[in-house]
N, CA, C and O of each residue as an XYZ file, in Angstrom:
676
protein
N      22.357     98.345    -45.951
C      21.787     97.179    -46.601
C      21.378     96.165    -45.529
O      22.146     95.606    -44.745
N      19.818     95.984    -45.629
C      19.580     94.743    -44.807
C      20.338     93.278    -44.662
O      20.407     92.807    -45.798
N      20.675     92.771    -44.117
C      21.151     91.153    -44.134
C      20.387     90.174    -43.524
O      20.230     89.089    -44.085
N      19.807     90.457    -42.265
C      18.901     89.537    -41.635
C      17.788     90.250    -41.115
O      17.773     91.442    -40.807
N      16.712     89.302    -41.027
C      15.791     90.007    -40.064
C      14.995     88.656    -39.490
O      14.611     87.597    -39.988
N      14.953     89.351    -38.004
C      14.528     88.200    -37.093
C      12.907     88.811    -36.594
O      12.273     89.587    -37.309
N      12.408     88.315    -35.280
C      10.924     88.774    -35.147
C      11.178     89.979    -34.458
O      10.307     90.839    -34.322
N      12.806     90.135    -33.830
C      12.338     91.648    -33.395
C      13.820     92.247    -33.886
O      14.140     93.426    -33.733
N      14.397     91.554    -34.305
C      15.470     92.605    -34.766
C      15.892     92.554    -36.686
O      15.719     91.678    -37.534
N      16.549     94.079    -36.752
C      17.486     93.985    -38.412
C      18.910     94.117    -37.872
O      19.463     94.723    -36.954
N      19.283     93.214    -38.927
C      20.826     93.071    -39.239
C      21.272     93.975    -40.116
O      20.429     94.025    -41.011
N      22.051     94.634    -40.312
C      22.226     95.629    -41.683
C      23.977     96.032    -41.309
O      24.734     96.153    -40.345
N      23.963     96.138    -42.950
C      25.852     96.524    -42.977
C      25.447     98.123    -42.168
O      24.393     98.756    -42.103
N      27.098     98.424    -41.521
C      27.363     99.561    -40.922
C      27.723    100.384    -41.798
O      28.076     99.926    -42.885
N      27.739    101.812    -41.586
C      28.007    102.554    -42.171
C      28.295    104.056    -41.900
O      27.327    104.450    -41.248
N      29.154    105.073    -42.087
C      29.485    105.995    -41.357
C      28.494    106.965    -40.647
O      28.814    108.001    -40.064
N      26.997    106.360    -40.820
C      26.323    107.239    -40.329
C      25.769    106.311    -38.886
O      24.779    106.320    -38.155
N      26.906    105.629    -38.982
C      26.583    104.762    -37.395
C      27.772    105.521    -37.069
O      28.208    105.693    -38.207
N      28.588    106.089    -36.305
C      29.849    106.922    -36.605
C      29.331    106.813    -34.373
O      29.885    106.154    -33.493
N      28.499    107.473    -34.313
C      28.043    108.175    -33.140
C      28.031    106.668    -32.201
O      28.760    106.578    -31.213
N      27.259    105.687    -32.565
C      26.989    104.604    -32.062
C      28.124    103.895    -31.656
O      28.383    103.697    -30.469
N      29.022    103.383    -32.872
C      30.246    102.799    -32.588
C      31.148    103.343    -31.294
O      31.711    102.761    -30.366
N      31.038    104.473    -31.607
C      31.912    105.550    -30.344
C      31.209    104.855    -29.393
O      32.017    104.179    -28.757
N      29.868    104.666    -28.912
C      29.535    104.580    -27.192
C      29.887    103.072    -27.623
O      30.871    102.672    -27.000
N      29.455    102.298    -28.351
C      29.882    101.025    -27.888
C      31.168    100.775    -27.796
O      31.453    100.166    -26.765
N      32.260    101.075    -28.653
C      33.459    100.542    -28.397
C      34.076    101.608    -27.078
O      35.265    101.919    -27.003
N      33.024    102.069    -26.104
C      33.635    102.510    -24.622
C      33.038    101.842    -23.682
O      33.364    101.818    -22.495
N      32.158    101.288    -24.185
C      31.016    100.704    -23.007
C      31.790     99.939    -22.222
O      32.566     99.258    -22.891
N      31.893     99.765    -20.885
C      32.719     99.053    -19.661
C      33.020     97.375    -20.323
O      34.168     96.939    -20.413
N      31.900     96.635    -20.711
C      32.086     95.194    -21.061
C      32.783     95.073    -22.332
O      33.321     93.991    -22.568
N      32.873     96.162    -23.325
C      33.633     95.932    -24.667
C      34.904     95.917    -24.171
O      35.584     94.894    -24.247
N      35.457     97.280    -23.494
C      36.663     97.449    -23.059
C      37.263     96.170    -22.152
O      38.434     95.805    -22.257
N      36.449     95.641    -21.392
C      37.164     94.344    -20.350
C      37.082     93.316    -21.567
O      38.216     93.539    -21.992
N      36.735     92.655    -22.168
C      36.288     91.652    -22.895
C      36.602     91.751    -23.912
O      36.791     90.588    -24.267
N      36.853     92.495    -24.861
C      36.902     92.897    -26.405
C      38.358     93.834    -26.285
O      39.323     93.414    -26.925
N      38.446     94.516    -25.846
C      39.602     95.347    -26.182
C      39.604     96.775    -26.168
O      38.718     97.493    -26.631
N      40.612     97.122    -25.631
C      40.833     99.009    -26.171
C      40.870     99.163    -27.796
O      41.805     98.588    -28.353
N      40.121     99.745    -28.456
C      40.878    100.051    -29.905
C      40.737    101.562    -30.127
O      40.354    102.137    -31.146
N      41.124    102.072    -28.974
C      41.815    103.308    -29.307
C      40.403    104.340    -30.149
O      40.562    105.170    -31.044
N      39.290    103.990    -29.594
C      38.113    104.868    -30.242
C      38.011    105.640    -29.352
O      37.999    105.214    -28.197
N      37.914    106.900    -29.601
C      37.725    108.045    -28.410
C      36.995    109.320    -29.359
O      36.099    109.946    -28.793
N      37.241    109.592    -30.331
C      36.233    110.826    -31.416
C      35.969    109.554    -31.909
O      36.290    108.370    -31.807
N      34.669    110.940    -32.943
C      33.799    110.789    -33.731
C      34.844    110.032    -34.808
O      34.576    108.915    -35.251
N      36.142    110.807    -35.204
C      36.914    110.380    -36.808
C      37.670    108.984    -36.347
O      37.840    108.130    -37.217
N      38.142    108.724    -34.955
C      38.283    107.193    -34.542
C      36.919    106.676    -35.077
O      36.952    105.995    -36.102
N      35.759    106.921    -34.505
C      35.060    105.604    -35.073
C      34.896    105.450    -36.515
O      34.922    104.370    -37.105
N      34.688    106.847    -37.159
C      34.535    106.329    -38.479
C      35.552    105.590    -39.231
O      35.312    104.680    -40.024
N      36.898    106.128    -38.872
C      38.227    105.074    -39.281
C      37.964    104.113    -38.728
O      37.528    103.441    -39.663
N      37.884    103.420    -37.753
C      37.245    102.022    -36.942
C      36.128    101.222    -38.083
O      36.118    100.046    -38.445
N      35.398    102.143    -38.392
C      34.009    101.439    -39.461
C      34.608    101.302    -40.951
O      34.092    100.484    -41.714
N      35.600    102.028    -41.334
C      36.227    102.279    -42.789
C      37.071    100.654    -42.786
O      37.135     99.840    -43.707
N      37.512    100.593    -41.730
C      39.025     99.751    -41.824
C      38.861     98.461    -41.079
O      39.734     97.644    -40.785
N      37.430     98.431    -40.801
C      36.813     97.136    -40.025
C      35.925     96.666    -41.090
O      36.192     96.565    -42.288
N      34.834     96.393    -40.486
C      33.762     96.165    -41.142
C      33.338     96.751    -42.675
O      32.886     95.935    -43.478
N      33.441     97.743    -42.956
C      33.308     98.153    -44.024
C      33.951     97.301    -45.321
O      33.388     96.842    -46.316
N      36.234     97.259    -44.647
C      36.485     97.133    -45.229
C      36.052     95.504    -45.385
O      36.348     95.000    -46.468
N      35.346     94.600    -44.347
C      35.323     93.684    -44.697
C      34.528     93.075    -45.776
O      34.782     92.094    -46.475
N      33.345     93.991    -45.762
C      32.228     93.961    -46.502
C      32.944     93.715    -48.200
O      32.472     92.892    -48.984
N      33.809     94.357    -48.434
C      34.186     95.212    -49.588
C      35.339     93.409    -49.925
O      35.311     92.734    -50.954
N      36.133     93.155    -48.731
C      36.709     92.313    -49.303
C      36.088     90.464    -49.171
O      36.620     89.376    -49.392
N      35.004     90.816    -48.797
C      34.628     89.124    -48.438
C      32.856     88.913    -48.500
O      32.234     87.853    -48.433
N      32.387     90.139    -48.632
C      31.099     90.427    -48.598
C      29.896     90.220    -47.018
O      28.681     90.255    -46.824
N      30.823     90.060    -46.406
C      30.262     89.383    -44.886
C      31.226     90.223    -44.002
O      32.418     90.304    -44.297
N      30.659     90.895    -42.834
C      31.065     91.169    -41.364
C      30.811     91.707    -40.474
O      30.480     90.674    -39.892
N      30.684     92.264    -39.930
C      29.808     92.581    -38.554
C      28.374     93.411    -39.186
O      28.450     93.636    -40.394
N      27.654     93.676    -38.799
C      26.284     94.000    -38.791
C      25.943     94.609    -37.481
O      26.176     94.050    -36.409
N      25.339     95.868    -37.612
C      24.448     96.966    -36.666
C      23.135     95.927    -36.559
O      22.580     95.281    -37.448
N      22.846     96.021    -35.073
C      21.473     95.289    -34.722
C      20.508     96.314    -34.345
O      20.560     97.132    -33.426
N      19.750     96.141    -35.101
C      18.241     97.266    -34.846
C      17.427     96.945    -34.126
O      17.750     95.763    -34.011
N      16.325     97.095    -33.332
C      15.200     96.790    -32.844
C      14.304     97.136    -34.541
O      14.337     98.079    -35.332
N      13.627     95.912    -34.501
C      12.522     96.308    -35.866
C      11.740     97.398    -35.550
O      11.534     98.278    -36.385
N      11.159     97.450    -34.143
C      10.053     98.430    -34.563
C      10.272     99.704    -34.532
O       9.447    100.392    -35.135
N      11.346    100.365    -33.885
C      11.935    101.405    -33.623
C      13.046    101.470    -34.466
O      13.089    102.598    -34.959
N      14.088    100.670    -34.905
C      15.105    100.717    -35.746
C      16.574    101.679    -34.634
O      17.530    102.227    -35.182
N      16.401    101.654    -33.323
C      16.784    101.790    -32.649
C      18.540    100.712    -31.828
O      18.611     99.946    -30.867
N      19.782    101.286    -32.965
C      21.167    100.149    -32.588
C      21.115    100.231    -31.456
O      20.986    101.227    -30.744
N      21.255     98.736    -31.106
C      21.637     98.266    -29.961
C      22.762     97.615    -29.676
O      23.181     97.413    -28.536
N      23.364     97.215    -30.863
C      24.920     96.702    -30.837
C      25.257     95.891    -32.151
O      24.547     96.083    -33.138
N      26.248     95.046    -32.209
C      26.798     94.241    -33.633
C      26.710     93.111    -33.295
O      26.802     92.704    -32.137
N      26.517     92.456    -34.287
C      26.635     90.448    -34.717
C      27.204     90.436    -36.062
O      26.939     91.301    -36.896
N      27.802     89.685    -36.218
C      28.587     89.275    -37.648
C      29.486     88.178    -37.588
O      29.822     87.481    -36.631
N      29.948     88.140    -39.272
C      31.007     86.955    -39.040
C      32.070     88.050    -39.976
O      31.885     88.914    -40.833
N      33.303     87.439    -39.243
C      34.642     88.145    -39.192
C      35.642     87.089    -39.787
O      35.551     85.901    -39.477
N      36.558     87.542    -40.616
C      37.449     87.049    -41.306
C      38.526     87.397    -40.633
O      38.954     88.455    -41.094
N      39.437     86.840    -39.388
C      40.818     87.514    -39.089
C      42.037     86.357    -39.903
O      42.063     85.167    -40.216
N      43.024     87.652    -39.998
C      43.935     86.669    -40.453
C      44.868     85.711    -39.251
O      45.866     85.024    -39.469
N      44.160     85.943    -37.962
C      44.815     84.952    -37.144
C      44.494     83.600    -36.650
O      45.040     82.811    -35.880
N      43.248     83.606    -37.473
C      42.399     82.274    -37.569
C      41.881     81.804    -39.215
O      41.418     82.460    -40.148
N      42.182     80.485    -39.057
C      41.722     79.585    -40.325
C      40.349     79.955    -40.736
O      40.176     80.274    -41.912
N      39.317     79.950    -39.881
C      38.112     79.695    -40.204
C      37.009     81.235    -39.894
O      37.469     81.989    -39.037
N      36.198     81.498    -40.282
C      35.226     82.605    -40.266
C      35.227     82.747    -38.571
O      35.514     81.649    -38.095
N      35.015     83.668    -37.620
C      33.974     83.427    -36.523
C      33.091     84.621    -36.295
O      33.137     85.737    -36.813
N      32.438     84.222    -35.576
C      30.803     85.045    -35.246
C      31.486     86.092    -34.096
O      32.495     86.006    -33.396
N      30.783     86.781    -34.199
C      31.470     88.170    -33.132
C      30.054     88.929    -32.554
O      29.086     88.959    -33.314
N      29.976     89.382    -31.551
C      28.277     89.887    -31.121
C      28.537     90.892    -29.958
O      29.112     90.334    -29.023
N      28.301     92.101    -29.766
C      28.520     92.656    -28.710
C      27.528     93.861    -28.452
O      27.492     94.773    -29.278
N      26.586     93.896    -27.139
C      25.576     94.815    -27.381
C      25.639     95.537    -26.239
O      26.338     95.174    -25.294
N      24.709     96.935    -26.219
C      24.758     97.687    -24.897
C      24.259     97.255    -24.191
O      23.274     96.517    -24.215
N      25.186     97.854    -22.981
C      24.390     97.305    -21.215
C      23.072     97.297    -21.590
O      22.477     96.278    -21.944
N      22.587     98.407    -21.527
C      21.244     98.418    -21.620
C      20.428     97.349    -22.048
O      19.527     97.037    -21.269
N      20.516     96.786    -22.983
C      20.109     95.671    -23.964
C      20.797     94.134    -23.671
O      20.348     93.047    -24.035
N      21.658     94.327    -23.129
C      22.270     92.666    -22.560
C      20.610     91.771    -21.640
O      19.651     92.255    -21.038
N      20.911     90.699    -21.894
C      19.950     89.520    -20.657
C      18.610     90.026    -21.509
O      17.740     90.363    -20.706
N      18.262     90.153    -22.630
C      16.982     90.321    -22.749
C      16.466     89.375    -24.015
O      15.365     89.462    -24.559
N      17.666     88.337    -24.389
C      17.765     87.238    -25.810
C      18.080     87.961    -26.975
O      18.482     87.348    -27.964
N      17.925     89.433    -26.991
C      18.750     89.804    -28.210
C      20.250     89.323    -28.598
O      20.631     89.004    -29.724
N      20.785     89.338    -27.758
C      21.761     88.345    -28.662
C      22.093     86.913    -28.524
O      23.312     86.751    -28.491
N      21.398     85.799    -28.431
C      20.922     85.013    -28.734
C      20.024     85.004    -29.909
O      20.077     84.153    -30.797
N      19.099     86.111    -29.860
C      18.359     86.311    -31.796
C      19.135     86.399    -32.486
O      19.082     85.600    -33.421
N      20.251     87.341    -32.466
C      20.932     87.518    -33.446
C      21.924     87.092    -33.933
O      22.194     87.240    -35.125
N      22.904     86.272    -32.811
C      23.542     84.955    -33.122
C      23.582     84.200    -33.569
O      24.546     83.645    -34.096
N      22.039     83.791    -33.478
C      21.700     82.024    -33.903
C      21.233     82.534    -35.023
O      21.824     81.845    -35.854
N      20.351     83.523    -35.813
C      20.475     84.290    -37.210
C      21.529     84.610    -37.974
O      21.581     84.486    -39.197
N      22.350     85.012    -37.284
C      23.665     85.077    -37.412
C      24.602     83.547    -38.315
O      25.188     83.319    -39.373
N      24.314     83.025    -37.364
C      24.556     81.674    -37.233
C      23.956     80.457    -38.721
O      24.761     79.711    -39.277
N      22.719     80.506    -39.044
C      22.026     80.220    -40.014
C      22.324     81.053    -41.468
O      22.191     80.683    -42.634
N      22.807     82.398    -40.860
C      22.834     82.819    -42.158
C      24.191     82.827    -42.951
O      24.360     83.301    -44.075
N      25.040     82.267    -42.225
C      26.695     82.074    -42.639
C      26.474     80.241    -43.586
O      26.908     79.714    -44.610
N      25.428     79.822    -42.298
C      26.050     78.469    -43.206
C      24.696     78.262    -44.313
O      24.599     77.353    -45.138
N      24.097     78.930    -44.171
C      22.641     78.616    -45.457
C      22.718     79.738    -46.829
O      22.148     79.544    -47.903
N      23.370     80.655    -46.565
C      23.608     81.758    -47.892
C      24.672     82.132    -48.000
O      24.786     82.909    -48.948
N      26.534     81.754    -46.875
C      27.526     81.944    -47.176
C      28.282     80.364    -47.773
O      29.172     80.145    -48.594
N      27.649     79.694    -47.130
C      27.985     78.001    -47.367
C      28.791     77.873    -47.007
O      29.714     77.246    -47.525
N      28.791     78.825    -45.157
C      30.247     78.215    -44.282
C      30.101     76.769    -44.062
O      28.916     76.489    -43.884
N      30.909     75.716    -44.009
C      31.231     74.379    -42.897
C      31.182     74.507    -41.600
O      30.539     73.821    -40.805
N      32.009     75.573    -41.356
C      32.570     75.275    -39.916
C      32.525     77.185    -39.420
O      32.540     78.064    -40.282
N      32.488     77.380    -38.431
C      31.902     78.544    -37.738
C      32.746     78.619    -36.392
O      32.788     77.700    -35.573
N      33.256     79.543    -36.299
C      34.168     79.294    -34.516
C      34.287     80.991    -33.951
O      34.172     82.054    -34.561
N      34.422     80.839    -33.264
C      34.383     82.162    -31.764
C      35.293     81.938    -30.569
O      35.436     80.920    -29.892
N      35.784     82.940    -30.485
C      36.954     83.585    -29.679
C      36.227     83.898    -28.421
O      35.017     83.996    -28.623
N      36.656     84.125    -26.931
C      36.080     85.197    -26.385
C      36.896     84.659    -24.763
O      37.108     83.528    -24.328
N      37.191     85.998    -24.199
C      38.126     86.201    -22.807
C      37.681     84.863    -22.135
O      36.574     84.336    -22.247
N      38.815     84.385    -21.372
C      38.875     83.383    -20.398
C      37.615     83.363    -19.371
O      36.989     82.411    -18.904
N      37.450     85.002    -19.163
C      36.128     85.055    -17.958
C      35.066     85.623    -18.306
O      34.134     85.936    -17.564
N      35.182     85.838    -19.848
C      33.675     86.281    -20.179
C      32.706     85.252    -19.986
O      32.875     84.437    -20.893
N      31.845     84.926    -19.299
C      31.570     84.083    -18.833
C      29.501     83.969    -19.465
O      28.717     83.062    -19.183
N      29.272     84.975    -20.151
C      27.964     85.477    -20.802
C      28.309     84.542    -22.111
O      27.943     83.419    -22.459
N      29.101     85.435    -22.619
C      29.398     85.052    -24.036
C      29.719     83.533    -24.595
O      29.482     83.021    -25.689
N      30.620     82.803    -22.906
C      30.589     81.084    -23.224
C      29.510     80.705    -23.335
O      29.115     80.249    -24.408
N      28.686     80.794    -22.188
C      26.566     80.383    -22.305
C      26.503     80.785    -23.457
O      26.536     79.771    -24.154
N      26.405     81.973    -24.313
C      25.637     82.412    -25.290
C      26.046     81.487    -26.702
O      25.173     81.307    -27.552
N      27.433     80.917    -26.886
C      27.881     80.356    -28.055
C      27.459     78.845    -27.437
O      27.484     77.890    -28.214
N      27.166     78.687    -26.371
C      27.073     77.063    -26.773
C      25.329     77.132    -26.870
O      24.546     76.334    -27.384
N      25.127     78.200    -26.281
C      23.903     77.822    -26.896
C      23.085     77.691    -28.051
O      22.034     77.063    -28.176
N      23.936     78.611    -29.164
C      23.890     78.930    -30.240
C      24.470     77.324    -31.176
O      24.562     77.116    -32.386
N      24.777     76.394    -29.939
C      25.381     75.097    -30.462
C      26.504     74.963    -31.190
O      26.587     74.333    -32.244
N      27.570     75.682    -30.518
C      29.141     76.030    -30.493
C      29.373     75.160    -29.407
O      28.683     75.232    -28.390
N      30.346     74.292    -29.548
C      31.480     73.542    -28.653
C      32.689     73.947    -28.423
O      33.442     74.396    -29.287
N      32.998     73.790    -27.031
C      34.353     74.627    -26.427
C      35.469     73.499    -27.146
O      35.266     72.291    -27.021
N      36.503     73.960    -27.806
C      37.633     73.311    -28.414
C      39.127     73.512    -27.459
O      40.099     72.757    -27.503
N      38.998     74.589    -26.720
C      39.985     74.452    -26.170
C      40.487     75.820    -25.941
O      39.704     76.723    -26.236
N      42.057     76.262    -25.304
C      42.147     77.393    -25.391
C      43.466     77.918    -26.462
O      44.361     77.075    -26.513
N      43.626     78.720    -27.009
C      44.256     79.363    -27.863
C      45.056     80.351    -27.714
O      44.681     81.034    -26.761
N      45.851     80.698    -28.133
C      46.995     81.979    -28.189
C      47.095     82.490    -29.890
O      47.638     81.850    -30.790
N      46.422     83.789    -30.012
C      46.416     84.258    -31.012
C      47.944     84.945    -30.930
O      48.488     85.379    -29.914
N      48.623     84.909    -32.669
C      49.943     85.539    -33.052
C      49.732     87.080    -32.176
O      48.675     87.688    -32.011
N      50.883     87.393    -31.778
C      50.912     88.973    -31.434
C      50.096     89.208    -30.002
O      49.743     90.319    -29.607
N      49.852     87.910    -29.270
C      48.645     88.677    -28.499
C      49.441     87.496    -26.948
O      49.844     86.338    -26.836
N      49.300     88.613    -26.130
C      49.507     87.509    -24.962
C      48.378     87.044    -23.739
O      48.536     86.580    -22.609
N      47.268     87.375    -24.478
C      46.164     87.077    -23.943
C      45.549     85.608    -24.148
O      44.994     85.435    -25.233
N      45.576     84.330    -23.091
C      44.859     83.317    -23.743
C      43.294     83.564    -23.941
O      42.675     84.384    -23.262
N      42.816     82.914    -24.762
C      41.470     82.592    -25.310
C      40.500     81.610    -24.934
O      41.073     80.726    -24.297
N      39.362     81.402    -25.048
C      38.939     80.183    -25.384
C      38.220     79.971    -26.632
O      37.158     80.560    -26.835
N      38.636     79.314    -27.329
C      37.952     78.630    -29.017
C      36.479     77.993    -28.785
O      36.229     77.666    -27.625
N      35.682     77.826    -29.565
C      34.632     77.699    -29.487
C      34.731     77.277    -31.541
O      35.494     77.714    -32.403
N      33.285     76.023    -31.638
C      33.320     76.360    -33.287
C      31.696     75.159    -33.291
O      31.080     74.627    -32.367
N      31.552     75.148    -34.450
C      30.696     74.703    -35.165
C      30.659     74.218    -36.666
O      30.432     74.949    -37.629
N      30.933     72.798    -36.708
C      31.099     72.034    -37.948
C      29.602     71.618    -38.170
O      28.963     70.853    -37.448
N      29.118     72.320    -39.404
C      27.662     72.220    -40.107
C      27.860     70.553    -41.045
O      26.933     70.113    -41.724
């Protein structure tokens, strides 16, 4: 199902026939430093990964990550969405694309789409983002998206600090 479409990209819910895709992205060198191990290594990891992620988010909130297409090719290049964790109060935006495709404003398109489409057809308030102490792409990319740094954070269960990021509409 479509969700957004920008001048060069689609947003669309995931679905197990992204199965193949998920696998290279959740190995790609910058997911793993920045995002996390989650233990995807087969094909039936990712599709459990897509069942029990996104899918299930879809199912319980109607909103969450989204496969990014190139329009003219329809060719994934990675995810944007907004994510419901239960270790945060508020929605946040999540975006992560292949090497290949990094530095070229795709995600900046799909962010700031991203971004518009939480608070104009979900009727978020407030909008916030997580992301490693030294990811240092992803800070540029949320403030540009006109996210302000709030500070840093310690999510329950996790001994990794953060930095918070948000956006009051």
């Amino acid at each position: 199902m479509k969700v957004i479409e920008t001048k060069r990209l689609i947003l669309r819910w995931l679905s197990i026939d992204d199965a193949d895709f998920i696998l290279n992205l959740l190995n790609e060198p910058a997911w793993l430093r920045f995002i996390g191990d989650r233990g995807v290594r087969t094909l039936e990891d990712a599709k459990n990964y897509l069942l029990t992620g996104p899918m299930d988010m879809y199912s319980r909130f109607g909103f969450g990550l989204y496969l990014i297409a190139l329009k003219d090719n329809r060719i994934p290049i990675g995810i944007c969405g907004l994510i419901k964790r239960e270790s945060l109060v508020d929605v946040d935006i999540g975006f992560a694309l292949l090497s290949t495709f990094q530095s070229k404003g795709y995600g900046y398109e799909a962010a700031s789409a991203t971004m518009t489409y939480g608070i104009e057809q979900l009727g978020l308030k407030r909008i916030v983002a997580i992301t490693s102490m030294d990811n240092h792409d992803s800070s540029k990319l949320l403030e540009k998206i006109g996210m302000k740094f709030e500070g840093n954070i310690l999510l329950p269960n996790d001994s990794e600090e953060l930095k918070l990021y948000a956006y009051d509409y």
